[in-house]
N, C-alpha and C positions, 0 to 999 in steps of 0.2 A: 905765550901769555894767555890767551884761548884756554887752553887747556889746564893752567894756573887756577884760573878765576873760577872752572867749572869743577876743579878739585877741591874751591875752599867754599862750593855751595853746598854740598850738605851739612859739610861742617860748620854751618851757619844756622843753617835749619833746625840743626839738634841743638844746640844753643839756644836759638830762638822759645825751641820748644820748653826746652830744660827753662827759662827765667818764667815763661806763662803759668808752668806748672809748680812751680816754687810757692806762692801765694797761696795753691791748694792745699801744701802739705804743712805749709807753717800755721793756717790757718784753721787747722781740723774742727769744724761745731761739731762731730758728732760724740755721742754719746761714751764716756768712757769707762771702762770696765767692773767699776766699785759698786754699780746699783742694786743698793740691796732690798728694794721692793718698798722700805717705810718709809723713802723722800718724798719732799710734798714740793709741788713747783713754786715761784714766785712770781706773783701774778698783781699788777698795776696798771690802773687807768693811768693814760696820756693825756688824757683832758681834764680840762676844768669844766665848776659845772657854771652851767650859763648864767649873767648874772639878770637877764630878763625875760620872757617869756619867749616865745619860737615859734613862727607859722606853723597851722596846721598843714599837714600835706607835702610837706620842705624836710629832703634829707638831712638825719643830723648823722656825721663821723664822728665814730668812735674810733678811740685809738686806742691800745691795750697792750702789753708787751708781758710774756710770760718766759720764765728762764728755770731751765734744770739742768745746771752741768755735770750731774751723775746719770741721771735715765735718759734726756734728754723729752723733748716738749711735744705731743700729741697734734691737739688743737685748743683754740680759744671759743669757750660759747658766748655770746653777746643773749643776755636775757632780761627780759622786763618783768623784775618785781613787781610793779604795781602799773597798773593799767587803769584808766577814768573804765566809768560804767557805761556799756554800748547803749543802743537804744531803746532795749528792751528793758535795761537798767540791770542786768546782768555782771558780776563782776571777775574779771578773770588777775593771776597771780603766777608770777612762777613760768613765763612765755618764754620758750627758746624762740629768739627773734633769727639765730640763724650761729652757724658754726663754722670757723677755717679752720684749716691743720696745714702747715709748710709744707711746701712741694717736694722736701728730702728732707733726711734726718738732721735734724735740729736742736740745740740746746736753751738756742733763744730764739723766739719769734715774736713779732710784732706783726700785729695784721689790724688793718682799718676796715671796721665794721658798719655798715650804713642802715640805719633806724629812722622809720619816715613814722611818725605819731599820725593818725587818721581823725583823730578827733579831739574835740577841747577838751582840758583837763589838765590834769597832774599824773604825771611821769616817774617811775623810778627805775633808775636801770642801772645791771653790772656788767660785771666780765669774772669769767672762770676759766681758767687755765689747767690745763691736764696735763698730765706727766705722759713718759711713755708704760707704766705699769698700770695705769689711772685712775691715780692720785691726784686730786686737783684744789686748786687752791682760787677761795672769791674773793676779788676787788673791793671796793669802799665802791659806795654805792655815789649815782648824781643822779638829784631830781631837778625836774624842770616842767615848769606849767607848758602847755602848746594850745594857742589861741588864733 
């Protein structure tokens, strides 16, 4: 009996192993064969824009989701078109507030971006999506005052 039980353990094991690894291969994101370098990715905010003003100094999430099931997907930049005037009255445009890229090859990624406004004013802000040849494609913009 003993020696029954310990003859149908490995045989259990590779099984075990084989159903874990099933979900890997049915599942492939990565990138498939056809990229022919002119795709452009699709690139969407996840959020709405707010419908009233927002602490200054209080993070705001960004949510974004960019897809290319030919090249497969880079990274997403989170950047601030418009920015209020600092204290000097200085006006800046065009901020990369910050960049992710998936932690493996990916066709779709969705990455939460966190954007803390420092001063009073009006806000505009996107998201760009890059291919893996990089090609990238910008979101519809949301603006929001920060008080």
């Amino acid at each position: 009996m003993i020696a029954k039980n310990l003859a149908a353990t490995p045989l259990r094991h590779c099984l075990i192993l084989l159903l874990l690894l099933l979900p890997m291969v049915a599942c492939n994101t990565t990138p498939d064969e056809t990229c022919t370098g002119s795709e452009v990715p699709e690139t969407v905010l996840l959020v709405r824009e707010p419908a009233g003003p927002l602490p200054v100094n209080r993070p705001v999430t960004v949510k974004a989701r960019t897809k290319d099931a030919k090249c497969g997907v880079s990274h997403i930049e989170l950047v601030a078109v418009e920015l209020p005037p600092n204290n000097q009255g200085q006006t800046f445009a065009n901020v990369l507030v910050r960049a992710d890229a998936p932690p493996f090859a990916q066709t779709t990624f969705t990455a939460e971006q966190t954007f803390v406004p420092t001063q009073r004013g009006d806000y505009l802000i996107k998201v760009k999506g890059y291919n893996l040849v990089g090609n990238w494609q910008e979101s519809a913009s949301i603006r929001f005052t920060a008080q």
